[in-house]
Phi, psi and omega in degrees: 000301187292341167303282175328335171289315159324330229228026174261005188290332180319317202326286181308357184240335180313312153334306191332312218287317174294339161271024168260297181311269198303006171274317213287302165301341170286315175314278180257357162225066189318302177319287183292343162295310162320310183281339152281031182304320187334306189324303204292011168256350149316284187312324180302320183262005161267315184278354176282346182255002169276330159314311179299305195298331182289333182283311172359278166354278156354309190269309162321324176299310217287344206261325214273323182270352191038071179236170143228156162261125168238110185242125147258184208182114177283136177253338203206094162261132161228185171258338173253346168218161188218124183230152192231162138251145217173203169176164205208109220245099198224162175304324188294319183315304178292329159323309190274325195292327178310336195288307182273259236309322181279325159285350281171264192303330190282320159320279210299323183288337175292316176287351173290326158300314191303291199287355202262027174246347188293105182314329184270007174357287168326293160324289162328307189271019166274279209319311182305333218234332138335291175303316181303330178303297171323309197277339172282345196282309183327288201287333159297358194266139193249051177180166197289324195295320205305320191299321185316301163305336171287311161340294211285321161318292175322311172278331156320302184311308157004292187283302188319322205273298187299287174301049179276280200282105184250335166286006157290112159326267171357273163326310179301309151330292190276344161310324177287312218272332164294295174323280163328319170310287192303006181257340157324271198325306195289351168268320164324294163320299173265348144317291175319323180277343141323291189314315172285330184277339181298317195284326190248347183082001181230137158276332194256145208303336182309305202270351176288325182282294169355291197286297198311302175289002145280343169281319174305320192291324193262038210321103188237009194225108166308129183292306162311316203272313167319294229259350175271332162304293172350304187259322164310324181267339167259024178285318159323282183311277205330287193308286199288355168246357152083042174252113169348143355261018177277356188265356170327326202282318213299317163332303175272352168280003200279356167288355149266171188314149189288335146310312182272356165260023211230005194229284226269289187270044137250325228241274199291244223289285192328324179294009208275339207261357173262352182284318181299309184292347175295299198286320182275009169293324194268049165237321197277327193280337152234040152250141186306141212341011138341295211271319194289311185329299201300319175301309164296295158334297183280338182295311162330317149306284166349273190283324158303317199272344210254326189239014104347285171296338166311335193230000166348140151261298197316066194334331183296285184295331181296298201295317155315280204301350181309293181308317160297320148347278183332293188284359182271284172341267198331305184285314171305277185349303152335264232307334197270017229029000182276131170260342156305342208241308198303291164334297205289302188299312186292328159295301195324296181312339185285326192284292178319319176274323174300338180291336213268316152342278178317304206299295201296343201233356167260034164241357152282267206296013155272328196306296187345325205256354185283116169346133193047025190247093168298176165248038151263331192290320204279013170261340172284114170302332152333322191240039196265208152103136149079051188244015206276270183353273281238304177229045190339306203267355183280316196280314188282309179325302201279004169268326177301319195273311229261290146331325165301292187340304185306310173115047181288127183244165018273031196270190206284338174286359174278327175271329184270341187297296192332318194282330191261318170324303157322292200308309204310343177270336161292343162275309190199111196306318197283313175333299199295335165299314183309302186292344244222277215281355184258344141210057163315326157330309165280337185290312244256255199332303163311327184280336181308300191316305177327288168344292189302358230260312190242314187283352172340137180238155186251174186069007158280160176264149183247149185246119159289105187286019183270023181032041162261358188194180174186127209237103161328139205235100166311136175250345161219193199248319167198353194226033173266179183309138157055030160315289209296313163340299215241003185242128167285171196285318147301067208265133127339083147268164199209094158255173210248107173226158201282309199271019185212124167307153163323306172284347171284296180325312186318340186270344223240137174220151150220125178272162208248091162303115208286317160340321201320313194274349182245026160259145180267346188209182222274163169248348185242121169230167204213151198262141172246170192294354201205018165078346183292211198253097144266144199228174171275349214200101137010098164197190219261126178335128145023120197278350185280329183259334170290316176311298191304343169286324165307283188318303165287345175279012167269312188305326180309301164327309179225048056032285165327333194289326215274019183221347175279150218235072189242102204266121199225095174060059179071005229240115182251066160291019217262100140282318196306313180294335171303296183320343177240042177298309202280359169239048159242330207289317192303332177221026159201082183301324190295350183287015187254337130015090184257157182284079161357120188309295187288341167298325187295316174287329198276353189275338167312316173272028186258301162331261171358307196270347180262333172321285174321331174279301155335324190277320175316305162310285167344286188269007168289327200270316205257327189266318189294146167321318177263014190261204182213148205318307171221012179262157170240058186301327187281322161305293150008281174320284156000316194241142151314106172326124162163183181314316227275303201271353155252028190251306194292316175312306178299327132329295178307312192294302201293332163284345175298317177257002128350295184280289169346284186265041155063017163068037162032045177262324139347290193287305187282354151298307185298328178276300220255021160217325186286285216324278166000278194301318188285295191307337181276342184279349181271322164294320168326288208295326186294328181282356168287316189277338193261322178235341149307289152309349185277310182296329208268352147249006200269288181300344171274338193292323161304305214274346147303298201286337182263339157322273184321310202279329183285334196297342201247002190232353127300357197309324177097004161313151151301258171332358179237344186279303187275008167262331124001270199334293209268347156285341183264275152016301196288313206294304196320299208277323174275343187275322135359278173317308205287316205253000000 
């Protein structure tokens, strides 16, 4: 066993070897690297899956020994300081390396597709297999520096990912923005690990905890200064898990390929900032209101991101603030100490949002191919609907993910949601109420999205909520319910986009073929700017992009099991809790505590049934025939003209834009820091050029002019030396006089 161990420093560099390899082949065989690219999306899902098998390997010792590993490596001896390098083989580690290695290949075989019209083909799966490198070195690294460094990678890949199309404004954008965020937070971070080595003399986590907790014991430690490290270090997570108030960027990374926001800002990376809080509770845990802190931050998350996702069009971004929700859950859990629950919500959601990702981008690359279809168009749900016939398995996938997400059971986010649900009426009665409605919340959004997406009706209206118009709306385009009935030869679309007006939509036909529903595959293609394909029609992805959705909509299914924590006639189903016993016990033994059969059911139906509801409102809105896409004309109906029905309308218009403009946190960024900072940097450069620069010509300019003055009093005159003279002489004698 301790031989397999030896051998776990490898995990992070086996990735390595394809952006190595394909650096190497652009170099000296440019051509035959191109011209095989394919190949490197093998090697990338071969050497990822030797990874996976190793890590496995790993988790099985770990299940059957309750042991950890720990290997170092001196890099730096003095007499006042030592930094060591290693890795560190623990139950959290092998959780998270199954988690990126198995979601990691189900990417990468997906992406060979997605991705396989893209010129840069190459580029990506260098980038990708980076990344993959960075995140295992994160989760195996055993001191703060290490993580730091592995940390600071990860968000380069980030960036690098997110900016892939850097010549779209939009993308170019949103890569800076990301960047930035995250370099606040990410300054937060190694102040606080500063902080920490002052108090304790260590970087590596044994001793960190060990020394820290006899000072706490021995209160030897400022309290104030310990709870400021604190909240510095946990300013890294905040940014990198996309938790109030840090969370702008994750929205706007959805401007990357649909892969990587389906690896890295669902699954993966996002998870790196509950893995930090995770690897530092027994540092967080005992210090004074650190954990309430940690708590408030996600009870916060929680409910902004769940009402965030209500008026979305964009499906990407509906799905991103879904994952900000999510990851708020996981940290209330932290916060609440169960670190069993935290874990447990972070696989599930990772298979699941990865399902839902994958679902959404093999729904992307069919609209792409539909005639007049931008790829700003084919992410609007809006312009969606009625796709079930049309792309069957893509529909069931995404339906699978979209009931786990709700906590429908059995799938698997209905056992880890339930369980952070539960610990929360032990924490806080107002906490448990927030989490408990949001998510009913979720049920509601989520089903929005399914609804616009496959269930669409044509002849609703879109309500514009600032209450100037109201415009007829198509929610798809020729091949949804009850089309051929209600559609002219000529149809409207009217998509709803930032960069195009009502009136302008208004202008725009496409003609219509009355054949069209009775062909199963398309009759018209058209050559596109990027080689691809455009059709007339709808249909179902590939089999390289559908196998990874079967396989993760398995995962979706039983997944759950490894967490349920139920005692049925002496029966210890608790797998997840045997597999973290040797890093849980130390600072929250109740979490090894199983659940009663009836208890288990009765906290189910409650869960269930706030699910249920959410789903229900969802298709009172979206699904029945007379209500309408996004106005709540149908409620209306209801209410009477008069104060009442303008009290509701004016209730409705404000949650619409609420949600809609992102609870206009954005905006208030952009004024009280972009503005701020560009205004403080325009005084700076003028007082750099008017004054700074100005003395510094100001003084060449004097000592020219006295030059040029002096030049003419050196002349070698007689006659000029003694008209000087008697001038100095005259000024002398009267500023003399007069004074």
């Amino acid at each position: 066993m301790q031989q397999t161990y030896q051998y776990g420093w490898i995990i992070p560099f086996i990735p390595l070897l394809v952006p190595i390899l394909i650096g190497v082949g652009l170099l000296l065989f440019p051509t035959a690297t191109k011209n095989f690219r394919r190949m490197w999306s093998f090697q990338s899902v071969l050497l990822l899956s030797i990874v996976m098998i190793f890590s496995i390997n790993l988790s099985i010792q770990q299940i059957n020994s309750n042991s950890i590993y720990q290997y170092v490596w001196s890099w730096i001896i003095t007499n006042d300081f030592s930094l060591e390098f290693g890795y560190l083989i623990d139950p959290l580690t092998s959780i998270m390396s199954i988690l990126i290695t198995t979601v990691g290949i189900m990417v990468l075989i997906y992406s060979d597709n997605y991705m396989a019209h893209d010129q840069a083909y190459l580029r990506f799966f260098a980038y990708m297999s980076f990344f993959s490198t960075s995140m295992l070195g994160l989760v195996t690294s055993s001191n703060l520096i290490q993580i730091y460094i592995f940390w600071e990678l990860v968000g380069m890949c980030s960036y690098l990912l997110i900016g892939f199309w850097f010549t779209r404004p939009l993308a170019a954008n949103a890569c800076q923005k990301a960047f930035v965020t995250n370099r606040v937070g990410d300054f937060g971070l190694l102040l606080g690990i500063l902080g920490f080595y002052w108090i304790t003399g260590s970087f590596e986590f044994r001793d960190l905890f060990e020394i820290f907790n006899n000072l706490i014991y021995n209160n030897q430690v400022n309290f104030f200064f310990v709870t400021l490290c604190a909240v510095l270090l946990f300013s890294g997570a905040i940014a990198k898990s996309a938790q109030f108030p840090l969370h702008v960027w994750l929205p706007d990374a959805m401007e990357g390929p649909t892969p990587i926001s389906a690896l890295i800002h669902a699954a993966t990376m996002v998870a790196a900032g509950i893995f930090l809080v995770g690897r530092l509770l027994p540092l967080f845990i005992v210090i004074p209101y650190i954990m309430n802190f940690i708590s408030l931050i996600a009870i916060i998350t929680v409910l902004l991101g769940a009402t965030l996702a209500l008026a979305q069009k964009d499906i990407k971004r509906g799905l991103a603030y879904s994952t900000m929700s999510q990851l708020g859950y996981m940290m209330l859990a932290l916060g609440m100490g169960s670190y069993r629950s935290a874990l447990f919500h972070l696989i599930t959601h990772a298979y699941s949002k990865a399902l839902l990702f994958l679902g959404s981008g093999s729904l992307i690359h069919s609209m792409e191919r539909i005639v007049g279809y931008s790829p700003s168009k084919s992410q609007n749900m809006a312009l969606m609907g009625g796709l079930k016939k049309h792309v069957p398995i893509t529909k069931n996938a995404f339906l699978l993910g979209t009931l786990s997400l709700c906590g429908i059971p059995p799938l698997s986010c209905f056992w880890s949601k339930d369980q952070i649900l539960n610990y929360s009426w032990l924490y806080s009665t107002i906490f448990a109420i927030i989490a408990w409605a949001t998510a009913g919340l979720t049920a509601f959004y989520m089903f929005r999205i399914y609804l616009l997406t496959f269930e669409g009706h044509l002849n609703v209206h879109f309500q514009s909520y600032s209450g100037k118009q109201k415009i007829p709306f198509y929610s798809i385009s020729v091949w949804g319910k009850g089309a051929s009935k209600r559609i002219n030869k000529n149809l409207r679309l009217l998509p709803i986009n930032n960069n195009e007006s009502s009136s302008f939509c208004l202008k725009k036909t496409y003609p219509i073929d009355d054949n069209i529903r009775n062909l199963k595959r398309p009759f018209i293609t058209i050559a596109h700017f990027e080689n691809k394909k455009l059709d007339s029609y709808p249909y179902e992805s590939d089999n390289t992009i559908l196998f990874p959705l079967l396989v993760l909509g398995l995962f979706t299914l039983f997944v759950g099991a490894i967490g349920i924590s139920l005692n049925q006639e002496g029966m210890d189903l608790d797998i997840l809790s045997k597999w973290l016993s040797p890093s849980i016990n130390p600072f929250h033994p109740k979490s090894n505590n199983l659940m009663e059969s009836y208890e288990f059911l009765k906290d189910a139906i409650f869960s269930v049934s706030i699910a249920y509801l959410g789903i229900f409102i969802a298709s009172f809105f979206y699904k029945s025939p007379y209500s309408s896409l996004l106005n709540f004309d149908l409620i209306n109906s209801f209410v009477k003209r008069g104060p009442k029905r303008i009290v509701w309308e004016k209730l409705i218009n404000a949650m619409y834009n609420w949600s809609y403009n992102r609870a206009y946190i954005d905006s208030f960024y952009k004024i009280s820091l972009t503005r701020a900072i560009r205004g403080l940097a325009e005084l700076t450069h003028f007082f750099d050029r008017r004054v700074i620069d100005g003395i510094t010509n100001a003084v060449g300019l004097i000592s020219f002019f006295v030059g040029e003055a002096i030049k003419y009093v050196g002349g070698g005159r007689i006659s000029s030396y003694l008209f000087f003279y008697l001038s100095y002489i005259s000024i002398f004698l009267l500023v003399s006089f007069i004074f």
